[in-house]
C-alpha positions in Angstrom: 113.3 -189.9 -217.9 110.0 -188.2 -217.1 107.4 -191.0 -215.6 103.2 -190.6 -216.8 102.5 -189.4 -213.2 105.3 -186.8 -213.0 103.7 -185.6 -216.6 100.4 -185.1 -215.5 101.8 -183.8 -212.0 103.7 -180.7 -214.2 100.2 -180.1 -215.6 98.3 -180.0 -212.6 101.1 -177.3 -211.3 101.8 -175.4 -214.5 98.6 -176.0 -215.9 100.2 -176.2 -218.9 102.0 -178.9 -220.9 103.9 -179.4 -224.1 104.1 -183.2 -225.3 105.8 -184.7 -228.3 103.7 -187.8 -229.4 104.0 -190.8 -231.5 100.5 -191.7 -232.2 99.8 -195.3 -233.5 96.4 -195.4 -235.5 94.1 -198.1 -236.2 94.8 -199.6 -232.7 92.4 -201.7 -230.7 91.9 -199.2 -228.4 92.8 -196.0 -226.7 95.2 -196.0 -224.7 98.8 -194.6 -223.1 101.7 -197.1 -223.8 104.5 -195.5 -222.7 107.5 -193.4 -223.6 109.4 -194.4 -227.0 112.1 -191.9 -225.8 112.9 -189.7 -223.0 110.7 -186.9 -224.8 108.2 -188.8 -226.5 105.4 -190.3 -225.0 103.7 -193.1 -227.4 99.8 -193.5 -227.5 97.7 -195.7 -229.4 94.7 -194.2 -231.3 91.6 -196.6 -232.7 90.7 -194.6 -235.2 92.1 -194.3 -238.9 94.9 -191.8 -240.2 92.5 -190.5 -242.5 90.8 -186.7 -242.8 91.7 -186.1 -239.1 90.1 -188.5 -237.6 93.4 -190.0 -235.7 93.9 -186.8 -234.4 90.1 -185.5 -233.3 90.3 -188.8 -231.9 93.8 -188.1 -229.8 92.5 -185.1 -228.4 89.2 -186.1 -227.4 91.4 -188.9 -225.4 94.0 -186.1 -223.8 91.1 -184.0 -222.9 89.6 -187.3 -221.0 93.3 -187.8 -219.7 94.1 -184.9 -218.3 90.3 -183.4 -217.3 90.1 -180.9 -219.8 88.2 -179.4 -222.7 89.1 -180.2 -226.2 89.5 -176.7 -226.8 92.5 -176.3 -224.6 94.5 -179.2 -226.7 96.3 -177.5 -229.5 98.3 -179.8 -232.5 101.5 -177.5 -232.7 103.2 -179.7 -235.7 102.6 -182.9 -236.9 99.0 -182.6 -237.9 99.3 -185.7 -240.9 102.5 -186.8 -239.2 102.7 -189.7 -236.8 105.0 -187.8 -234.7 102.9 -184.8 -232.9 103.7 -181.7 -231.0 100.7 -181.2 -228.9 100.1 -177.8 -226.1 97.6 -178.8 -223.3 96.4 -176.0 -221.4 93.7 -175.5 -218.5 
């Protein structure tokens, strides 16, 4: 199983990333929790599942994560789906 640090170590090498996300909405706050599986790595958003907000809201946190634009963050599948399929790019 892949650890947060050796995630965001493939990134800095690759400079490129694809994640598979379980988002949880309406959370307190922002914030990695962990992997629910060996592949998915489970994030809690604060904002509401509701007209994209959820997901402006997760990338706006990646971007802040991994020290890049939101413009380099793109949802693959899953846009009105808990379960995401995100590219991150530098």
């Amino acid at each position: 199983m892949k650890t947060l640090n050796q995630l965001f170590d493939e990134f800095a090498k690759t400079g490129r990333l694809i994640l598979k996300i379980k988002i949880i909405p309406r959370s307190v706050e922002n914030a990695i929790v962990g992997f629910l599986d060996e592949e998915t790595l489970k994030i809690r958003i604060a904002a509401i599942p509701e007209k994209g907000k959820a997901n402006a809201e997760l990338i706006k946190f990646l971007a802040a994560e991994f020290e890049i634009r939101k413009e380099n963050i793109t949802i693959l599948a899953g846009a009105g789906d808990p379960l995401k399929l995100i590219r991150l790019e530098k």
